[in-house]
C-alpha positions as semicolon CSV with decimal commas, in nm:
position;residue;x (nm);y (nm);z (nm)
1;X;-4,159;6,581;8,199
2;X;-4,213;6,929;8,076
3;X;-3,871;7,003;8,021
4;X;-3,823;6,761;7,806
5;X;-4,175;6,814;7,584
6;X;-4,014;7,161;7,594
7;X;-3,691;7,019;7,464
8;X;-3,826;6,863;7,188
9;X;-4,080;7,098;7,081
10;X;-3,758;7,325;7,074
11;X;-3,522;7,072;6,841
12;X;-3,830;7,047;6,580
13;X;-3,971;7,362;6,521
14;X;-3,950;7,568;6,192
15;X;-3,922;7,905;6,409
16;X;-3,624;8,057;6,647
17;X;-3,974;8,103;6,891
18;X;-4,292;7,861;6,855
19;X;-4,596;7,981;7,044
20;X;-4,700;7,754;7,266
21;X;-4,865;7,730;7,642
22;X;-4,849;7,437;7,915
23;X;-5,150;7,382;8,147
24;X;-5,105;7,175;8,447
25;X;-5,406;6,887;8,405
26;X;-5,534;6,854;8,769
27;X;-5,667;6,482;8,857
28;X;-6,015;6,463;8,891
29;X;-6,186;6,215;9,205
30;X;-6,253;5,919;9,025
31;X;-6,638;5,809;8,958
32;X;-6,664;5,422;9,027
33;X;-6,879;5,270;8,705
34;X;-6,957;4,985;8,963
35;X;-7,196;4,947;9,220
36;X;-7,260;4,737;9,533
37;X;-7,529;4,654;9,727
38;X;-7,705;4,364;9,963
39;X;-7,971;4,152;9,846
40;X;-8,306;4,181;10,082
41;X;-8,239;3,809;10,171
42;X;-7,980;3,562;10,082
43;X;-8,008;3,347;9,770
44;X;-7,833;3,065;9,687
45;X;-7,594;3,030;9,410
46;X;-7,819;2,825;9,189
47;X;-8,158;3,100;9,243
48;X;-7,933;3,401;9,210
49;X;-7,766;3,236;8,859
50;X;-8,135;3,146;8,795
51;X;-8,277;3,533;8,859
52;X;-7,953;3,749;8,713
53;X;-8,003;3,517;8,365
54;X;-8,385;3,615;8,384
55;X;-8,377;3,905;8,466
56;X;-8,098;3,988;8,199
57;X;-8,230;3,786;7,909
58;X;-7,918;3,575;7,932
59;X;-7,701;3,279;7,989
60;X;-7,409;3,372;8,239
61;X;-7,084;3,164;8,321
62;X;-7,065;3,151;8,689
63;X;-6,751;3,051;8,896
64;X;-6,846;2,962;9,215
65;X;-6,621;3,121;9,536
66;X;-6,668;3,014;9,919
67;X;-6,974;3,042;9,986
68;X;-7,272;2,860;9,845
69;X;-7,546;3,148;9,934
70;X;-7,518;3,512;9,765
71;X;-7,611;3,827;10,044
72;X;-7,360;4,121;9,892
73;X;-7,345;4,146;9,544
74;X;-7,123;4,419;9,347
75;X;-7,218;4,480;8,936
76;X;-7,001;4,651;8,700
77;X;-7,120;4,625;8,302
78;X;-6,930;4,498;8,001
79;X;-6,527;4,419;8,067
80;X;-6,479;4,500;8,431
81;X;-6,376;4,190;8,530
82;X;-6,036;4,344;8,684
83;X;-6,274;4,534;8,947
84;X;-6,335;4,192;9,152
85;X;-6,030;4,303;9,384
86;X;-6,213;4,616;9,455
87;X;-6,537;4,421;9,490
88;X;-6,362;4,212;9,751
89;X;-6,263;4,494;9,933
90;X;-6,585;4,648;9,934
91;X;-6,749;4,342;10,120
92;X;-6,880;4,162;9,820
93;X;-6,952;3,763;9,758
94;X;-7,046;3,782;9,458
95;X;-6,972;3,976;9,150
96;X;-7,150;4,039;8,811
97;X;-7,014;4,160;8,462
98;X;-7,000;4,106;8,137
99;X;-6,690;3,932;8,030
100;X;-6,410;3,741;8,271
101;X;-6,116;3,586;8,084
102;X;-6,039;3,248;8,272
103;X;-5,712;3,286;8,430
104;X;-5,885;3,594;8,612
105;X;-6,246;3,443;8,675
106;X;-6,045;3,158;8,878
107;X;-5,808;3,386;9,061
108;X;-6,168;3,543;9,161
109;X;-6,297;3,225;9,289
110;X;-6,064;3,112;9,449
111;X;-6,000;3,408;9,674
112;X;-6,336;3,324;9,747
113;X;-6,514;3,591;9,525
114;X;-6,783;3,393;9,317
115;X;-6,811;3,532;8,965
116;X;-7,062;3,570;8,673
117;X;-6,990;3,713;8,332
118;X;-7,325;3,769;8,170
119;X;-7,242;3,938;7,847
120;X;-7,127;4,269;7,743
121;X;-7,506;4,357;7,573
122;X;-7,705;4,172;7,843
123;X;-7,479;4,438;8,132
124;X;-7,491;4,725;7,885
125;X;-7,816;4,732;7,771
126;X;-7,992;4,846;8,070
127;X;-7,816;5,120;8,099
128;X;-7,840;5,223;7,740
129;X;-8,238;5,201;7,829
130;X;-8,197;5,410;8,128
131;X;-7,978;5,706;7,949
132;X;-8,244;5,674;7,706
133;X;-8,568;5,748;7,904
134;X;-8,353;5,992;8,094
135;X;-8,315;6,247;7,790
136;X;-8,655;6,209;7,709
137;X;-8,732;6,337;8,048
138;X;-8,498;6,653;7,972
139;X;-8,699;6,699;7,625
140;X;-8,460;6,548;7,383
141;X;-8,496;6,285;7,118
142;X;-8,347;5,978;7,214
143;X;-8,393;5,650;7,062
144;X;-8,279;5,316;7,169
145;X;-8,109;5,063;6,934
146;X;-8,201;4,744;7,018
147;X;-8,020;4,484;6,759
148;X;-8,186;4,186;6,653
149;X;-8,072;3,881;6,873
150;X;-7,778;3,705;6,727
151;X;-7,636;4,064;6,596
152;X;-7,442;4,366;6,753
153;X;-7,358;4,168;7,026
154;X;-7,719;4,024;7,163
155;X;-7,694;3,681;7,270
156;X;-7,982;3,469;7,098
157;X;-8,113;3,321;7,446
């Protein structure tokens, strides 16, 4: 590929010589934004629905997969819902984020992954609280923008 940036830069410049460099950009290991983890004791579909909306503040679509009980649960916020795959792999029944289109929530399903898309704000947010408190604790100003429900996002539930 450089040749040919080289090429080009060549056809189009003003000078006989343009200055230029090339640096090689090296691939860094790639930090999951997901997470996975086992719940203390199995739940079933209806009480883990029941405590993610709760505990959220919102009203998530499930998609129900094989099982009817929820042990190993993986969470990635806002528009992850490609991830499930990886989920899968990792040994999760269940996975939580905040938007799932329909052709992919039942592809999910019915590989046997059961699905819930909770909202982009109701995934987000958390997080947003936790970078938050976190640079207060290093001594800068932080402050969290919480939108009025119904705006920005926030689901009115």
């Amino acid at each position: 590929c450089r040749s040919r940036v080289e090429s080009a830069l060549m056809k189009v410049h003003p000078y006989d010589q343009p200055a230029y460099d090339v640096y090689a950009l090296a691939q860094k290991a790639r930090q999951p934004a997901g997470r996975v983890g086992r719940l203390v004791s199995p739940m079933s579909l209806g009480s883990f629905l029941g405590s993610v909306n709760e505990r959220l503040g919102t009203a998530s679509m499930l998609w129900a997969g094989a099982s009817s009980e929820v042990s190993r649960v993986a969470v990635v916020g806002g528009a992850a819902a490609g991830e499930w795959k990886a989920a899968l792999r990792a040994g999760a029944d269940t996975f939580v984020t905040g938007e799932v289109p329909q052709n992919i929530a039942l592809e999910a399903s019915e590989s046997g992954m059961t699905v819930l898309a909770s909202g982009h704000y109701a995934t987000e947010q958390p997080g947003c609280e936790d970078l938050c408190s976190r640079l207060g604790e290093l001594g800068l100003e932080a402050e969290l923008f919480v939108p009025e429900a119904g705006a920005a996002g926030r689901p009115l539930v």
